[in-house]
ROTOR-41876 format. One record per residue: y, x, z of N, C-alpha, C in turn; residue number from 1. Coordinates in Angstrom, 2 decimals. Layout:
% ROTOR-41876
+---------+---------+---------+---------+---------+---------+---------+---------+---------+-----+
!      nY !      nX !      nZ !     caY !     caX !     caZ !      cY !      cX !      cZ ! num !
+---------+---------+---------+---------+---------+---------+---------+---------+---------+-----+
!       Y !       X !       Z !       Y !       X !       Z !       Y !       X !       Z ! NUM !
...
+---------+---------+---------+---------+---------+---------+---------+---------+---------+-----+
END
This chain:
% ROTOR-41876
+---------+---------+---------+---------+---------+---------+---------+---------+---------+-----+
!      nY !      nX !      nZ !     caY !     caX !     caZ !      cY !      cX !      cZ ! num !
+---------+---------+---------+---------+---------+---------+---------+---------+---------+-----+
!  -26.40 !  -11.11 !    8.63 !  -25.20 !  -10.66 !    9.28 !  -24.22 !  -10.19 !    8.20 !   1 !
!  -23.19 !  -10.84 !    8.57 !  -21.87 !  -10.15 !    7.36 !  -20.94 !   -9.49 !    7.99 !   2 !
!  -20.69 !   -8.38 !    7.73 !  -19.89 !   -7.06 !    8.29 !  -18.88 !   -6.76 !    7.70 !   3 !
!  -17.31 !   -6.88 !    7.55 !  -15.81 !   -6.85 !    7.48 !  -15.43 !   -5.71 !    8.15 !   4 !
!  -14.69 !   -4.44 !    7.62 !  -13.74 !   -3.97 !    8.08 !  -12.26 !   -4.01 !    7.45 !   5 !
!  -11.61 !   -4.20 !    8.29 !   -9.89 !   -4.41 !    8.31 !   -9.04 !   -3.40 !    8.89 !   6 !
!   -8.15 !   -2.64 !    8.20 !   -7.10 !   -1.86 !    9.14 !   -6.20 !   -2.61 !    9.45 !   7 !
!   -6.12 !   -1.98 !   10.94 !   -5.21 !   -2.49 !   11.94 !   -3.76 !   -1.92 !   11.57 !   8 !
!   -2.73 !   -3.08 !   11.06 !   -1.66 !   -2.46 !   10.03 !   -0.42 !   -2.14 !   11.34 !   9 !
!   -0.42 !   -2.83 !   12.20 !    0.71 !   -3.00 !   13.18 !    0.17 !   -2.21 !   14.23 !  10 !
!   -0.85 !   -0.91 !   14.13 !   -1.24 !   -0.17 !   15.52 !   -0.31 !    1.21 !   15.44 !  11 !
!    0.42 !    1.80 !   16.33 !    1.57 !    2.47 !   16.72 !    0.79 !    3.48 !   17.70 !  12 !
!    0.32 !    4.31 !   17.35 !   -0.30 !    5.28 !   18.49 !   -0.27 !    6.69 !   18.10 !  13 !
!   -0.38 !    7.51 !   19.19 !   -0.57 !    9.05 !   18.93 !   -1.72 !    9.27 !   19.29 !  14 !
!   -2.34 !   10.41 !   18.70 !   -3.74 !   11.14 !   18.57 !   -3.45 !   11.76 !   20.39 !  15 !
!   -4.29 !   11.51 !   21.53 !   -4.01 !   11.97 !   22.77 !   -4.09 !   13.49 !   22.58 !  16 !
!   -5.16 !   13.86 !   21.47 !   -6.00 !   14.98 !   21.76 !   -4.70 !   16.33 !   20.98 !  17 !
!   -3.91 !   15.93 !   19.69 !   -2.92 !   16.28 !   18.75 !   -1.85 !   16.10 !   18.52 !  18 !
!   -1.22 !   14.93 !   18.93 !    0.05 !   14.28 !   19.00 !    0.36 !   13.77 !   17.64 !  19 !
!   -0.97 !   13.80 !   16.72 !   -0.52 !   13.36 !   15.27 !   -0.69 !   11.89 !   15.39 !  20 !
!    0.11 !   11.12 !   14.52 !   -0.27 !    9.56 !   13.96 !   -1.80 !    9.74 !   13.80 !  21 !
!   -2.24 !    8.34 !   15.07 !   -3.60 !    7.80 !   15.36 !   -3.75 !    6.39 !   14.04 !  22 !
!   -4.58 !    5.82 !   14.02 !   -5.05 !    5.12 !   12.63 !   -6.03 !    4.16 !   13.28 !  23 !
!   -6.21 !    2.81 !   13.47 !   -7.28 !    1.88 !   13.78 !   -7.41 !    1.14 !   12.41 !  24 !
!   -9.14 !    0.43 !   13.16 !   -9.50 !   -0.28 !   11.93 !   -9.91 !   -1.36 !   12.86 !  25 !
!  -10.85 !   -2.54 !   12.41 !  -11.31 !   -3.83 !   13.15 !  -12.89 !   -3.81 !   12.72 !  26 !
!  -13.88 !   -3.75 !   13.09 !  -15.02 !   -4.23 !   12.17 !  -15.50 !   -5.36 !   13.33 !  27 !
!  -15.49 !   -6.31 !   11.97 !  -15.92 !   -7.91 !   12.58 !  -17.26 !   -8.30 !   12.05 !  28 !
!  -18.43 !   -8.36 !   12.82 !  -19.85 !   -8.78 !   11.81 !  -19.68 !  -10.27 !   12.52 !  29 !
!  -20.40 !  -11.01 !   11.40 !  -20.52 !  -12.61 !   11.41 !  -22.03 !  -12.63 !   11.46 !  30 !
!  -22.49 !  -13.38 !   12.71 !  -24.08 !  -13.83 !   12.86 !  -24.95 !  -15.02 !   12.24 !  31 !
!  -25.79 !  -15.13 !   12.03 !  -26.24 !  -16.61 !   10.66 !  -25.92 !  -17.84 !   11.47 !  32 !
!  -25.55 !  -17.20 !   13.03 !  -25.43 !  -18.65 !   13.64 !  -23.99 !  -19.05 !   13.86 !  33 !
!  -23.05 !  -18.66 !   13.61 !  -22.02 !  -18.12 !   13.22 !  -20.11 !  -17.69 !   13.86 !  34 !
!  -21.45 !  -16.93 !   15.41 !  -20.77 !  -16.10 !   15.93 !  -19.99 !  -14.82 !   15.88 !  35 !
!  -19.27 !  -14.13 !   16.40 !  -19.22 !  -12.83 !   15.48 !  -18.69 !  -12.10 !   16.80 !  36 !
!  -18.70 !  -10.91 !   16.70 !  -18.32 !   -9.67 !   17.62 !  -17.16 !   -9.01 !   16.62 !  37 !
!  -16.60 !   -8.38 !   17.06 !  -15.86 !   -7.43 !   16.87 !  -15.35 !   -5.68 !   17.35 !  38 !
!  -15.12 !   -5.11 !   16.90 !  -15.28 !   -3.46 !   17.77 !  -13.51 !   -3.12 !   16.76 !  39 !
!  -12.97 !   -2.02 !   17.68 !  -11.87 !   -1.60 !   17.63 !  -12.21 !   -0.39 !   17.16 !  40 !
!  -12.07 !    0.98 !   16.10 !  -12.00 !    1.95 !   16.20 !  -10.47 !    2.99 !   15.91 !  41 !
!  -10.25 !    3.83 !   16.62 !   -9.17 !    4.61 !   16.38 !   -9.36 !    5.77 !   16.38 !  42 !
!   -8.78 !    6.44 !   15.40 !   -8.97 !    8.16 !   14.87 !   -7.75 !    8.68 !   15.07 !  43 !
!   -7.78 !    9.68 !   14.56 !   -6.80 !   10.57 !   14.77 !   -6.49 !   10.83 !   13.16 !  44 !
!   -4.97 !   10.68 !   12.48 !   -4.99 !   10.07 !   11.50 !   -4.94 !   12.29 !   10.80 !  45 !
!   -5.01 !   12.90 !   11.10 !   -5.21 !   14.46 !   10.79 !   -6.90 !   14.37 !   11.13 !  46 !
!   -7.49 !   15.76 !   10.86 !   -9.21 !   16.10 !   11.05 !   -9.15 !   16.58 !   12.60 !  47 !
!   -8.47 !   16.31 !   13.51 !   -8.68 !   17.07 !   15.00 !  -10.35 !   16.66 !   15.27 !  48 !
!  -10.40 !   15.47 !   14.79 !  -12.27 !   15.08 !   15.55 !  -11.99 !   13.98 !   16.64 !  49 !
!  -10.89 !   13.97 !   16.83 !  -10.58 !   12.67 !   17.89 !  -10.96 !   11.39 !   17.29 !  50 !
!  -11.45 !   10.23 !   18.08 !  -12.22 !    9.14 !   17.89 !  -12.43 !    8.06 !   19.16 !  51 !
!  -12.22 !    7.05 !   18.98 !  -12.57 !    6.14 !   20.18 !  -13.17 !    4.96 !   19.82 !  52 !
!  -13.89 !    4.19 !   20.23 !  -14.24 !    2.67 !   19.99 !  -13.95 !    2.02 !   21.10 !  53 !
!  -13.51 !    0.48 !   21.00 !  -13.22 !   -0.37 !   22.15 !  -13.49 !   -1.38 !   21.71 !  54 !
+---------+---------+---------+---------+---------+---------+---------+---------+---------+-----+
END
């Protein structure tokens, strides 16, 4: 399995929890057969502790 993360350069969001600039990334793993998944994560671009995956 080969595992890629990418920031998401064009994501525009506020922290729900702070109102500070939120921050995503992409992590894409590639399977030997050579499918792949992908997951969304977004933080809270300050230490509030806010966090989501999609």
């Amino acid at each position: 399995m080969l595992v890629t993360v990418h920031p998401v350069l064009d994501y525009f969001s506020v922290c729900p929890r702070c109102g500070y600039t939120a921050e995503a990334s992409v992590t894409v793993r590639t399977f030997a057969d050579g499918t792949t998944d992908s997951e969304t994560h977004t933080t809270c671009g300050m230490p509030c502790g806010w966090q989501e995956m999609r």
